[in-house]
C-alpha positions as CSV (number, residue, x, y, z in Angstrom):
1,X,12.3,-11.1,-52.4
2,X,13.7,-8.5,-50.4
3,X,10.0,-7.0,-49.6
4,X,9.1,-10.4,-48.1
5,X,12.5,-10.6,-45.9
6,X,11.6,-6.8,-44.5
7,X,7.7,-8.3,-43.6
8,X,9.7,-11.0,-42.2
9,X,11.9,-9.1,-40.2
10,X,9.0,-6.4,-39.2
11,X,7.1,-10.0,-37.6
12,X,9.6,-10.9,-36.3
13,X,10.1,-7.4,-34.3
14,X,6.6,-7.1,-33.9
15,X,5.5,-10.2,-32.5
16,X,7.3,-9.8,-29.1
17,X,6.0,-6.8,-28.4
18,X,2.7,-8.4,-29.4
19,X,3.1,-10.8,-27.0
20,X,4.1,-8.5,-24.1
21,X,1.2,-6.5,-24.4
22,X,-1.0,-9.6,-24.8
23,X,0.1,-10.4,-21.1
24,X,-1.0,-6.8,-19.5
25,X,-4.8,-6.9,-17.9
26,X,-7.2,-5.6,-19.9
27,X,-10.1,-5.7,-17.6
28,X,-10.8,-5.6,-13.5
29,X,-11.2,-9.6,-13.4
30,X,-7.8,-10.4,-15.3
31,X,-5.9,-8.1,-13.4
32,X,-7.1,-10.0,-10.1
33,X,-6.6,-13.1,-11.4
34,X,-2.9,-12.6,-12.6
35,X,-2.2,-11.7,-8.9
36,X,-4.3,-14.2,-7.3
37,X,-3.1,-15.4,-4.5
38,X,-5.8,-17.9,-3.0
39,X,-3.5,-20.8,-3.5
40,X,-1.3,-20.0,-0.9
41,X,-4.1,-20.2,1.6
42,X,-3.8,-24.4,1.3
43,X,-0.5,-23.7,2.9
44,X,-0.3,-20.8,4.8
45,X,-3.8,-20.7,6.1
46,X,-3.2,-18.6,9.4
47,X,-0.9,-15.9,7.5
48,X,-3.4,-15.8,4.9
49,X,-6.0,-15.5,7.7
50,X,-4.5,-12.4,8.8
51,X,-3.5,-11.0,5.3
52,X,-7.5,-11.2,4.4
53,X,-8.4,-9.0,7.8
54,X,-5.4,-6.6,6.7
55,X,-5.7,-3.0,4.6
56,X,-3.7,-5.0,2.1
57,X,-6.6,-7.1,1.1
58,X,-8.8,-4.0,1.2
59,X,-6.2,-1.5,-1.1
60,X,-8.6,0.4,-2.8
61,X,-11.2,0.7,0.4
62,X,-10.8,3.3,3.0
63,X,-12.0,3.3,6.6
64,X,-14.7,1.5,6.8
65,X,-14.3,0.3,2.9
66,X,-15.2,3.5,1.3
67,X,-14.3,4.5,-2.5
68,X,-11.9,6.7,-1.6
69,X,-10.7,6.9,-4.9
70,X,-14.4,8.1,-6.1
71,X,-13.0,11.8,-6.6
72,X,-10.4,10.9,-9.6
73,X,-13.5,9.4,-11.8
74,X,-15.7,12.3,-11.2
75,X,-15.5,14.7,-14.1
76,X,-14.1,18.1,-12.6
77,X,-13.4,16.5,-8.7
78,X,-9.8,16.5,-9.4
79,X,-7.0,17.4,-12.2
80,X,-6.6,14.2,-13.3
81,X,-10.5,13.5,-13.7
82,X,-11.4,12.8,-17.2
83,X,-14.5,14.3,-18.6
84,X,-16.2,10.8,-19.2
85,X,-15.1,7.6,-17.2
86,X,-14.4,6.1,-20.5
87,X,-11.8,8.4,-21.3
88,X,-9.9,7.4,-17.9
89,X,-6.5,6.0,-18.3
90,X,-3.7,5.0,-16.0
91,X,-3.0,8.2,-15.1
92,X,-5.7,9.3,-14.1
93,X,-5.2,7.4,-10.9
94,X,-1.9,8.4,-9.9
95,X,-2.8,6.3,-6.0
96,X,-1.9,2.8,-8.1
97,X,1.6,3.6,-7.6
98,X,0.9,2.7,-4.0
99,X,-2.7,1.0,-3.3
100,X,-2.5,-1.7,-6.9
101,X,1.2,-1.1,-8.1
102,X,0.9,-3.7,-10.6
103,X,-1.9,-1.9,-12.4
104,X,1.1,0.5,-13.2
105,X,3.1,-2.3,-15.0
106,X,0.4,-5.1,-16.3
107,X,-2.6,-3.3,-16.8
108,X,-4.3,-1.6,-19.9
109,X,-5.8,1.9,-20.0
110,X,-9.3,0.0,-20.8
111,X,-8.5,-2.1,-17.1
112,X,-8.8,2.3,-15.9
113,X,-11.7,2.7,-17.7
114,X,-13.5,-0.6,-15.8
115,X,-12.4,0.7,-12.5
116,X,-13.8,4.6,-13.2
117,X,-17.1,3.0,-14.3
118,X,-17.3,0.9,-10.7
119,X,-16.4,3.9,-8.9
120,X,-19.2,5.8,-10.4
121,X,-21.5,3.1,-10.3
122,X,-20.4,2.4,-6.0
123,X,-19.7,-1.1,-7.2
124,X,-17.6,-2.4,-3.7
125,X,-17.9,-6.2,-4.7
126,X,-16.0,-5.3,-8.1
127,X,-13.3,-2.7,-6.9
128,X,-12.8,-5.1,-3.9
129,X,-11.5,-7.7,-6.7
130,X,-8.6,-6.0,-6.3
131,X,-5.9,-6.5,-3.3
132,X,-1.9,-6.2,-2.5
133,X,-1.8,-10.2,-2.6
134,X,1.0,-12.2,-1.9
135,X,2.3,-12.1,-5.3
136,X,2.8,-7.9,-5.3
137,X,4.7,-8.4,-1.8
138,X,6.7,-11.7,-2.3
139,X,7.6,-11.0,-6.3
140,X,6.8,-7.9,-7.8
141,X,8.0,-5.3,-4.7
142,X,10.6,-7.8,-3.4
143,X,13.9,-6.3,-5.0
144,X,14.7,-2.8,-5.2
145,X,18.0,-2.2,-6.7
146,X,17.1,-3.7,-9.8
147,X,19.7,-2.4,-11.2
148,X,22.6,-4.1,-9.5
149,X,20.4,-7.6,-8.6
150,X,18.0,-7.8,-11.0
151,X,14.6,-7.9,-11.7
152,X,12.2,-9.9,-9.7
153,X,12.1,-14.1,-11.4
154,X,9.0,-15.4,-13.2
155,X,7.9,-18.1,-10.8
156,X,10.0,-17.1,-8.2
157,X,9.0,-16.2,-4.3
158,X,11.1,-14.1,-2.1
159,X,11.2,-13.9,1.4
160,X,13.8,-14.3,4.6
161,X,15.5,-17.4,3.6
162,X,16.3,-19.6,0.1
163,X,13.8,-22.4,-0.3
164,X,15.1,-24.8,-3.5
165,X,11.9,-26.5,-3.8
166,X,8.4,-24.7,-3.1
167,X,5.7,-26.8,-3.5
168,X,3.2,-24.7,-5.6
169,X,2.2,-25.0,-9.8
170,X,3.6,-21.5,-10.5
171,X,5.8,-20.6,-7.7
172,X,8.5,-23.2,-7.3
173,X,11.4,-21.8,-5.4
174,X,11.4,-19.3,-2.8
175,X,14.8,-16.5,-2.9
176,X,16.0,-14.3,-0.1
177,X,15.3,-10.9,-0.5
178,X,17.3,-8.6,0.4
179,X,15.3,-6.4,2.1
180,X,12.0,-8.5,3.1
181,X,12.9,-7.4,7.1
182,X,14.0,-4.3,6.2
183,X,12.1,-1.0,6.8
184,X,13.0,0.3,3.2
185,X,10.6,-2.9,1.9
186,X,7.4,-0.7,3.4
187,X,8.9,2.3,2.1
188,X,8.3,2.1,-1.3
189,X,4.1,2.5,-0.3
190,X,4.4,4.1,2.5
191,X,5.9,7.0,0.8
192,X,8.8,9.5,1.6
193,X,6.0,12.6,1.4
194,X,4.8,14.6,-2.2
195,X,5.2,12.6,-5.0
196,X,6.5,14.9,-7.5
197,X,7.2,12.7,-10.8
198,X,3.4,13.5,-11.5
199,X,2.6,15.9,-14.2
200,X,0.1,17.3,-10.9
201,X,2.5,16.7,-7.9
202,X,0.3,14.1,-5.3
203,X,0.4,14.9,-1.5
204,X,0.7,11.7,0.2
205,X,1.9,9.3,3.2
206,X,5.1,10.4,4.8
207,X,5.6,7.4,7.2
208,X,9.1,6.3,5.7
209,X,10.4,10.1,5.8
210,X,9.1,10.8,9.6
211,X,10.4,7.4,10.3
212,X,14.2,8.1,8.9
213,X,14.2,12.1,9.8
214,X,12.4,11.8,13.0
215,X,13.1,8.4,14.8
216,X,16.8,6.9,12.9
217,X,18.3,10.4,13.6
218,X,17.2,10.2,17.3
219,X,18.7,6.8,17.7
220,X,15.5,4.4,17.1
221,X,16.8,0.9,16.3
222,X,13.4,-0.5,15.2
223,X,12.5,-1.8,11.5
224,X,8.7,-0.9,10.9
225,X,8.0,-5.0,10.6
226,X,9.4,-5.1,14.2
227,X,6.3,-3.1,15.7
228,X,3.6,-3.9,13.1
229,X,4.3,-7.5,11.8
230,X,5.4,-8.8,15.7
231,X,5.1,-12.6,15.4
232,X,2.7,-14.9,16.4
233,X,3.8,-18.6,17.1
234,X,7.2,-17.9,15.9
235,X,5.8,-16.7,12.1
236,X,5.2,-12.6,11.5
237,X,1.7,-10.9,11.9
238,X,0.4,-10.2,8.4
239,X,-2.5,-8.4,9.8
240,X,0.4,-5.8,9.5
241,X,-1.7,-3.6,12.2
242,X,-3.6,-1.4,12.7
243,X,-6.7,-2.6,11.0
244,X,-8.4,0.9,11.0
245,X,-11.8,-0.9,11.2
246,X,-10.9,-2.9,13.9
247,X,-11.5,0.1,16.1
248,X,-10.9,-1.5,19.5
249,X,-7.8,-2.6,18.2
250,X,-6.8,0.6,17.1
251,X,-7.9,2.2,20.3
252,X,-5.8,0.1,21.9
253,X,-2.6,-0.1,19.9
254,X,-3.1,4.1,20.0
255,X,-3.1,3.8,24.0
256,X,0.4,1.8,23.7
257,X,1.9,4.4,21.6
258,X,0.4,7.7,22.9
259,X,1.0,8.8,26.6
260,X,-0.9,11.9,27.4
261,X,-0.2,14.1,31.0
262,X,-2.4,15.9,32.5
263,X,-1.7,18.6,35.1
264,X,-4.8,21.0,36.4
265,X,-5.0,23.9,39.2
266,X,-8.2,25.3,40.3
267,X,-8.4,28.9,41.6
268,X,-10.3,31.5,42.3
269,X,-9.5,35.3,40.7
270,X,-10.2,37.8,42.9
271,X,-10.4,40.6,40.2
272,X,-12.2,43.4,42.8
273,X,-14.1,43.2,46.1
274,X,-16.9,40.5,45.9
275,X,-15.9,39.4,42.5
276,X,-14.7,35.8,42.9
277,X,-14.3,34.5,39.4
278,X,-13.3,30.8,39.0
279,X,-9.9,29.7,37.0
280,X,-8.3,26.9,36.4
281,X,-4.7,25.8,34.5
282,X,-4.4,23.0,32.2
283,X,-1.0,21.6,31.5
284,X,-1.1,18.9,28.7
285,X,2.1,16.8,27.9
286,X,1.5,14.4,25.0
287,X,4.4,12.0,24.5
288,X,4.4,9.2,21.6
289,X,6.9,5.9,21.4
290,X,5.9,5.0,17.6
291,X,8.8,5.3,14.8
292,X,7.0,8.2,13.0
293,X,4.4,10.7,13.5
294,X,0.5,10.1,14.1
295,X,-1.6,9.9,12.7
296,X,-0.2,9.1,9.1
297,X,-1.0,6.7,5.9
């Protein structure tokens, strides 16, 4: 009797965490599916619109959709390479803290594996599965001090205002966040400089830092979503500019933030009879307006 109420009991503290795991992606198309997002575009269609042209839809693309992350599958490339592709894990990609953060809390090690294979293999159709949808924005990123408000709701939206009744199967109320207009929302990606929790500490974006050490301390006013998520008919860009492959675009927002000077004299050295040698002076002054330094992630 009292074997059969310590199996009970073991079930019984078993099965939960059963369950939990049950939930995490074990594979490239679950993961994009969990975080799917394409119902919103019945709604939403011109923020969606712009979301699809953004880097957001792109994470795991560089300029110009390359496999940036190519390096960290290859055996010896990096020091979190594993010798075989099957043999990758989580950590061997420590970029999903920023470019698929919710590999980093739903995902399996054999999801890793599937994306180090597709690397190797230059699969673009199957790494470009995978996106910073609406769901890692508007749930999974939207609180920060968990500790103090929470964790983000199951079927629960967040964004500038309380909505009671959202019409959607899954997500049925909307929640203010507390931080949705705020700069520190983009900080937690677009990084504060090395992150050093890694067991190999990871150079990275230092946007947030240069914009708080460089542009608050000089009196800059500006949230980041003021500059790159200015709205359009009254609703915020989600292009979130610049669209690095939108070069024109780029070439012009760089013209609005960078003002370059140029001063030149031309002279002649006389350095001895008959020797007329021709000089000139270039005084450059290159002045920028953004809230942090160019060029950065």
């Amino acid at each position: 009797m009292r074997i059969m109420l310590l199996l009970l009991i073991a079930a019984v503290v078993v099965m939960p965490l059963s369950n939990v795991e049950a939930q995490k992606a074990k594979s490239i198309d679950e993961l994009a599916k969990m975080f799917d997002s394409s119902q919103c575009k019945s709604c939403h269609a011109e923020i969606y619109a712009q979301w699809e042209n953004s880097h957001h839809a792109r994470s795991l693309m560089g300029v110009q959709d390359g496999l940036m992350m190519t390096p960290l599958a290859k055996k010896g490339s990096t020091p979190f390479s594993p010798d075989d592709p099957k043999k990758a894990t989580l950590k061997t990609f420590p970029c999903f803290k920023c470019h698929l953060p919710q590999a980093v809390a739903h995902a399996e090690d054999s999801f890793a594996v599937e994306y180090a294979e597709a690397l190797l293999a230059g699969d673009k159709a199957k790494v470009g599965k995978l996106k910073i949808t609406c769901i890692v924005c508007h749930n999974e990123k939207a609180i920060i001090h968990k500790l103090s408000d929470g964790y983000p709701e199951k079927g629960v939206l967040y964004g500038s205002k309380d909505i009671a009744s959202h019409p959607d199967a899954t997500f049925k109320k909307v929640k203010k966040s507390q931080i949705m207009d705020h700069a520190i929302m983009c900080g937690q990606c677009h990084g504060l400089g090395p992150n050093l929790e890694f067991e190999n500490p990871v150079q990275c974006a230092t946007l947030y830092g240069s914009y708080e050490h460089n542009y608050l301390s000089k009196g800059g006013q500006q949230q980041c979503q003021e500059c790159h998520m200015q709205k359009i008919n009254g609703k915020a860009d989600h292009l979130i500019a610049p669209n690095w492959n939108d070069l024109e675009g780029t070439k012009k927002l760089l013209q609005n933030a960078i003002a370059m000077d140029v001063q030149t004299v031309g002279y002649e050295w006389l350095r001895k009879g008959g020797d007329l040698r021709p000089m000139i002076v270039v005084n450059t002054k290159i002045n920028q307006n953004a809230g942090h330094r160019i060029p950065d992630g």
